[in-house]
N, C-alpha and C positions, 0 to 999 in steps of 0.2 A: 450584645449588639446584634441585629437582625441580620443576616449572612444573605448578601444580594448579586454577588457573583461568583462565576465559574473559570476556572484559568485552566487551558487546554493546550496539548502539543502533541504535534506532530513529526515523530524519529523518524528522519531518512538517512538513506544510507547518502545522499548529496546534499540535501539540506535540513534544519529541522524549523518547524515553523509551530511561532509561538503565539497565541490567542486569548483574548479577554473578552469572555460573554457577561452580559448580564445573565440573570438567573433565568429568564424569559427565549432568550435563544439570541438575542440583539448581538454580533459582534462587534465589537468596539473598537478595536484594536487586534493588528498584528504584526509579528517582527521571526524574518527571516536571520536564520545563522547558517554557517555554512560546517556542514556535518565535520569534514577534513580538519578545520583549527580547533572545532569544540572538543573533537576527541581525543584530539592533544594531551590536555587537561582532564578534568574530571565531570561527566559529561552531567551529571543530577547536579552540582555546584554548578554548570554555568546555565541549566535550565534557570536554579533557581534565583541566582542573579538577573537572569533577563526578568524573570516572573517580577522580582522584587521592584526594579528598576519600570517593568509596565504601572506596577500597581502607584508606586513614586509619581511618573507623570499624570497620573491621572485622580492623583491625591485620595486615593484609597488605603485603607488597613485590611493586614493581613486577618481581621479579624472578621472581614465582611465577606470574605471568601468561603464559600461553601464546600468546595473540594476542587481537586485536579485531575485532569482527563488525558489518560495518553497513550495514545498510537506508537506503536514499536514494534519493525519490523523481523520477526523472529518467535520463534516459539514462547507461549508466554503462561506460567499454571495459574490455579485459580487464588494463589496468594499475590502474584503481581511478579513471580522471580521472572526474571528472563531466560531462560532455559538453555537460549539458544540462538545466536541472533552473526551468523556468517558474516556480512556488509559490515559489521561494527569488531568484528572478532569480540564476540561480549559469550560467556558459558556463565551460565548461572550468575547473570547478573542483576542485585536489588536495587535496577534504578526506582520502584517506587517504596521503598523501604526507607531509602537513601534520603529520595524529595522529602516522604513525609518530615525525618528527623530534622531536615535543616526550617523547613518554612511551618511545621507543627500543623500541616491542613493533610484532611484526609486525601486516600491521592490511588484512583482506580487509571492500572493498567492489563490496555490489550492489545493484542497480536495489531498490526496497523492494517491490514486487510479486513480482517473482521469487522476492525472499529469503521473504518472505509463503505463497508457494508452496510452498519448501522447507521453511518453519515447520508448514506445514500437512500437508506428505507424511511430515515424521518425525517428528509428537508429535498431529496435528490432525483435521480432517476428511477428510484423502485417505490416511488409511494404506491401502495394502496397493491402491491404485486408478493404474494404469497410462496411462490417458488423460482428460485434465482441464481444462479451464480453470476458473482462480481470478478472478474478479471481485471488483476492490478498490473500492468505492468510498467513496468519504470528502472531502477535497477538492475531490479530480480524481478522475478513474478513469481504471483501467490494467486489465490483465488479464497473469495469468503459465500458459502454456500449458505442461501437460505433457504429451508426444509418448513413447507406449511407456518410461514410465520416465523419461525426461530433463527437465530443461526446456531449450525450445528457444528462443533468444535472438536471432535473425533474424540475415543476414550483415550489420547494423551492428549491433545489438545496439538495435533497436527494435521485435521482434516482442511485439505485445500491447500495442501502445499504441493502444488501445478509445477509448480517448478522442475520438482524433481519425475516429471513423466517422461518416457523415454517414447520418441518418435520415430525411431529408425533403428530397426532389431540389429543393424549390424553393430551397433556398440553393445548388445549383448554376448556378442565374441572379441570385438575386438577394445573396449569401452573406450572412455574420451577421457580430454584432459579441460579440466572445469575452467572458465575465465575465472574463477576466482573460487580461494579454498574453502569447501562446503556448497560451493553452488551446483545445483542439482544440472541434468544434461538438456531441457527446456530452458533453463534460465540462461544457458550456456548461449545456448544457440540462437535466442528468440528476445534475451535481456540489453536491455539500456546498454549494460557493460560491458556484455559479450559482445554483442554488435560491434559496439565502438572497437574493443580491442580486435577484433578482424579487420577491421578497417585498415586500423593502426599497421597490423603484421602487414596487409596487402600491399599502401600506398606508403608507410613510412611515418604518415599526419597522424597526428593525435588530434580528433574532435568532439565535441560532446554529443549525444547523442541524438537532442533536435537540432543540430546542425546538419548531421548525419541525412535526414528527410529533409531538409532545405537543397543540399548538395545534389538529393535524387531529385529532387522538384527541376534542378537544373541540368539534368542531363548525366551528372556524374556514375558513368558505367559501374561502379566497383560501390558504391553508395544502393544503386538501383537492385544490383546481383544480392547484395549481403540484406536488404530489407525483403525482398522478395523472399529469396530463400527462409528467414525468418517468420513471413507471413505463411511459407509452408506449416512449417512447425506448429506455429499458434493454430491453424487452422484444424489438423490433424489433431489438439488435443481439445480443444472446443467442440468438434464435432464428437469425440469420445466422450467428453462427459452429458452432452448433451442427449447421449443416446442410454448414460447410465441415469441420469438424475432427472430429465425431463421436464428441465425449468421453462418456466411462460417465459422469460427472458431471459439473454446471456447480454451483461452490461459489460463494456472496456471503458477500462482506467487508467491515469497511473501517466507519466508525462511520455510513455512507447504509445499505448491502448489510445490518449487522445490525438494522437497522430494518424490514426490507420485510417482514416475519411475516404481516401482515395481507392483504401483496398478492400472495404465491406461488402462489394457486389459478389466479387470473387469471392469471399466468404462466405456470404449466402447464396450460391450456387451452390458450391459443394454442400453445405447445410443441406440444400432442397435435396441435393442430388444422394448424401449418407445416411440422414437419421430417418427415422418412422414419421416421428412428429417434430417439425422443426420450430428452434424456438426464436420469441424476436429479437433483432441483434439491435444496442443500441450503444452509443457510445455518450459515454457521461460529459456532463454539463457544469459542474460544480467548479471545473476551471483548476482540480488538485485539490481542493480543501475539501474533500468527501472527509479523507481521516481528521481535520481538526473540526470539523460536524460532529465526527461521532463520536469522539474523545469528549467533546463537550455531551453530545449526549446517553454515554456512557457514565457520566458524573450524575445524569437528571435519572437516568431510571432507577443508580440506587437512592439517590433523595425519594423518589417514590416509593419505593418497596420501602423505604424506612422510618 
């Protein structure tokens, strides 16, 4: 039977979003879950129940499927293990080891940055742009660099992990206490959850994180201080890599990265004002689905190569 689609997801550490292309790029379909209940349970069983259950409504066989594509946020080797994945507490986990044996289709995974990257170099904001780093932030933050074309994945497969960049020497004496266990002293400061959780400590309220930038749109002091301060942070490591790596453009991602509109000028001041050659700052378009872009087109380049 001729194999005409491609079934893709996208692991967050809030939600994970699930995706049915045709083999051409067309998406068809997609279905939101929410990371919290999935993880409950056993998280490759409830992908592959949604997978099953898209392919049901839309009266397809499992047999027309050409393979699986998926973004996951964490260190990831070139077998598909999860290495490493903090937001999930997941060591060494074979979610696509796991997919393959329940649904029998082949099933390429990667880091969700990276694949984010590739989302964004073949449908997004880096078409046709050869030297790059993507800044995801949301969560956590990561970064997916790409070097003349490529993306470059470090000799473990941990290069661009921004997160853990230390902005402020004095936690090289005195260090920090991470919002969450494994999360590096950027993510801390400058992530989704960090944020949020300072908020939390400050005013008592638990909100989520673009509420967080709704609150400062209105005035709220302690929303305004804690976004600020974090746009320190990001700035001070943007301008650092920007001055190591020398990309034509630095892109923001990620449900933190597409909020920053209001705070780009100030970023690109300092830009003009630190590096040699400044690169241009854009903020993605893809609306979130960079990573289920490139989880799908992570599944078309090994149909190519093979």
């Amino acid at each position: 039977m001729e194999t005409k689609y491609i079934l893709a997801a996208d692991v967050g550490g809030t939600t994970i979003e699930c995706g049915l292309f045709e083999r051409n790029g067309k998406l068809l379909s997609k279905k939101t879950l929410i990371t919290s209940d999935v993880i409950k349970s056993d998280v490759a069983e409830c992908i592959a129940d949604e997978m099953k259950r898209t392919l049901n409504d839309h009266g397809i066989l499992l047999d027309e499927v050409c393979c699986i594509g998926l973004g996951v946020p964490g260190l990831v080797d070139a077998t598909g293990m999860i290495l490493k994945a903090p937001s999930l507490k997941w060591n060494r986990y074979p979610l696509g080891e796991k997919l393959n044996q329940l649904l029998r289709i082949p099933v390429y995974v990667g880091n969700d940055v990276n694949t984010g990257l590739l989302g964004e170099v073949e449908n997004g904001n880096l078409q046709n742009v050869k030297h790059a780093v993507y800044f995801m932030i949301g969560t956590s933050i990561g970064a997916g660099l790409l070097i003349n074309g490529e993306i470059y994945e470090g000799s473990r497969f941990s290069a661009g992990e921004v997160g853990f960049i230390v902005t402020n020497y004095d936690v090289l004496k005195d260090g920090f206490t991470p919002a969450r266990p494994g999360y590096g002293y950027l993510s801390t400061q400058a992530g989704g959850f960090g944020m949020a959780i300072k908020y939390s400590l400050e005013t008592g309220n638990d909100v989520p994180t673009k509420q967080l930038f709704k609150l400062a749109e209105n005035g709220d002091e302690t929303a305004v201080k804690i976004i600020e301060e974090a746009v320190k942070h990001l700035t001070t490591a943007i301008i650092n890599l920007s001055a190591i790596l020398n990309p034509e453009v630095i892109l923001l991602g990620g449900g933190v990265g597409t909020e920053l509109h209001p705070y780009l000028e100030k970023i690109e001041e300092n830009l003009e004002k630190y590096v040699p050659v400044k690169p241009e700052l854009r903020i993605s378009t893809m609306q979130n689905r960079s990573v289920l872009y490139g989880a799908y087109a992570l599944c078309r380049k090994q149909l190519d190569q093979s």
